[in-house]
C-alpha positions as CSV (number, residue, x, y, z in Angstrom):
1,X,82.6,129.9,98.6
2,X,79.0,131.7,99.1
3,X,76.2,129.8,99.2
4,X,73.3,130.7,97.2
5,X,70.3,130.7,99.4
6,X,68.1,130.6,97.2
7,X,69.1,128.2,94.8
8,X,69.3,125.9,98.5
9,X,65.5,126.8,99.2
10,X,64.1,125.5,95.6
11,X,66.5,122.7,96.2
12,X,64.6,121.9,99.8
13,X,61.1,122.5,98.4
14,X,61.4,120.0,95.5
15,X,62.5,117.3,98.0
16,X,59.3,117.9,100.0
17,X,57.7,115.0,100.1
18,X,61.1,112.5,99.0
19,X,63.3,110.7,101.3
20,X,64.4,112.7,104.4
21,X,66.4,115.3,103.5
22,X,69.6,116.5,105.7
23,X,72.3,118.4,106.0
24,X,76.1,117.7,105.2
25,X,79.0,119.6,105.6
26,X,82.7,119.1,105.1
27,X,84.7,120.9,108.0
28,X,88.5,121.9,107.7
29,X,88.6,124.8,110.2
30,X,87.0,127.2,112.5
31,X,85.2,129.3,109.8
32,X,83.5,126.0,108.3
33,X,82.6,125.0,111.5
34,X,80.9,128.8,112.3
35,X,79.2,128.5,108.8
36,X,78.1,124.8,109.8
37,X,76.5,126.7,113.2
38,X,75.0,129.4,110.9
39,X,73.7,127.0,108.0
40,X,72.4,124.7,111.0
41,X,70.4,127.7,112.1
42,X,69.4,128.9,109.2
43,X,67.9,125.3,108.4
44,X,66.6,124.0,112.2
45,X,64.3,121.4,110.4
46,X,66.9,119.4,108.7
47,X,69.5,116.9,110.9
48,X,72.8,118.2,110.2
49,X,75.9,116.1,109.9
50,X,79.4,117.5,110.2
51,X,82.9,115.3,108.4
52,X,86.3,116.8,108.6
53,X,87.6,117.6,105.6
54,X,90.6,115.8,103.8
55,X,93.7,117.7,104.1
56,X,95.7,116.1,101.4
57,X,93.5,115.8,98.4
58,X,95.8,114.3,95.3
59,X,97.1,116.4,92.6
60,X,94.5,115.8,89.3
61,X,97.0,113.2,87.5
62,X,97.7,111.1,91.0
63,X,95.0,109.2,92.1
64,X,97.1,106.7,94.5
65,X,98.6,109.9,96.5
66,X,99.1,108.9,100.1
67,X,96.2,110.2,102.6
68,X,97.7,111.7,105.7
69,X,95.0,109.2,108.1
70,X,96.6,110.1,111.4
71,X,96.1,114.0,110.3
72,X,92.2,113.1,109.3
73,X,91.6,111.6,112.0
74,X,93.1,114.6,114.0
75,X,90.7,116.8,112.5
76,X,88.0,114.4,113.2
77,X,88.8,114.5,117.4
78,X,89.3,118.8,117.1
79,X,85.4,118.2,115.3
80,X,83.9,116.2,117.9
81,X,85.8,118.0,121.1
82,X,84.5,121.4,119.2
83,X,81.0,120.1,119.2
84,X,81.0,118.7,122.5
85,X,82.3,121.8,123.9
86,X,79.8,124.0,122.0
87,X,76.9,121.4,123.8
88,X,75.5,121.0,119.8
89,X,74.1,117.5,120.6
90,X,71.9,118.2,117.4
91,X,75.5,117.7,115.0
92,X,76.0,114.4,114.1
93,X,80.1,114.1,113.2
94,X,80.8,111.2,111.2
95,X,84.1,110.6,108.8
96,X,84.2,110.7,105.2
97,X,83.9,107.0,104.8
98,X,85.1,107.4,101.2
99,X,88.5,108.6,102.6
100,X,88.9,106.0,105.2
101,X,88.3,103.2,102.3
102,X,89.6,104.3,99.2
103,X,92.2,106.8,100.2
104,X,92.5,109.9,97.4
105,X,91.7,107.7,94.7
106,X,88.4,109.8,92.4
107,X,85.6,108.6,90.8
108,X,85.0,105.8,93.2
């Protein structure tokens, strides 16, 4: 997926002035987490928080598919090792609370 850069700037400059504004982004391997580093420095303002992704999204017509948790919360260590190691005490790495509570299930 590219980002559109400048469809993201107009997006920052009509929140000037609103709630604080930040920076999120889902993380499911070593290129996210490069292009977390790059947005992050692209954006130095904004507090940046990193979430491993979920490996096992459902198929569309499934909404009760099991969630892998042990796996998630795999990828959430191999996130906050990778930051640690990397020294980015700026990252905040938090888990995709929707996961953890409602599993795969949408529109919740």
């Amino acid at each position: 997926m590219e980002t559109d850069w400048e469809a993201f700037d107009a997006c920052l400059r009509m929140a000037e002035g609103k709630p604080q504004t930040v920076m999120k982004i889902v993380v499911f391997d070593e290129a996210d987490y490069a292009y977390a580093r790059a947005a992050a420095a692209r954006c130095p303002h904004l507090p940046i928080y990193l979430q491993p992704g979920n490996h096992t999204p459902p198929p569309p017509e499934d909404d009760d598919a099991p969630i892998d948790i042990e796996g998630v919360m795999e990828r959430m260590r191999w996130l906050v090792d990778r930051v640690i190691e990397d020294k980015w005490f700026e990252a905040r790495v938090l888990p995709q609370l929707h996961v953890l509570i409602w599993g795969n299930r949408r529109g919740v």
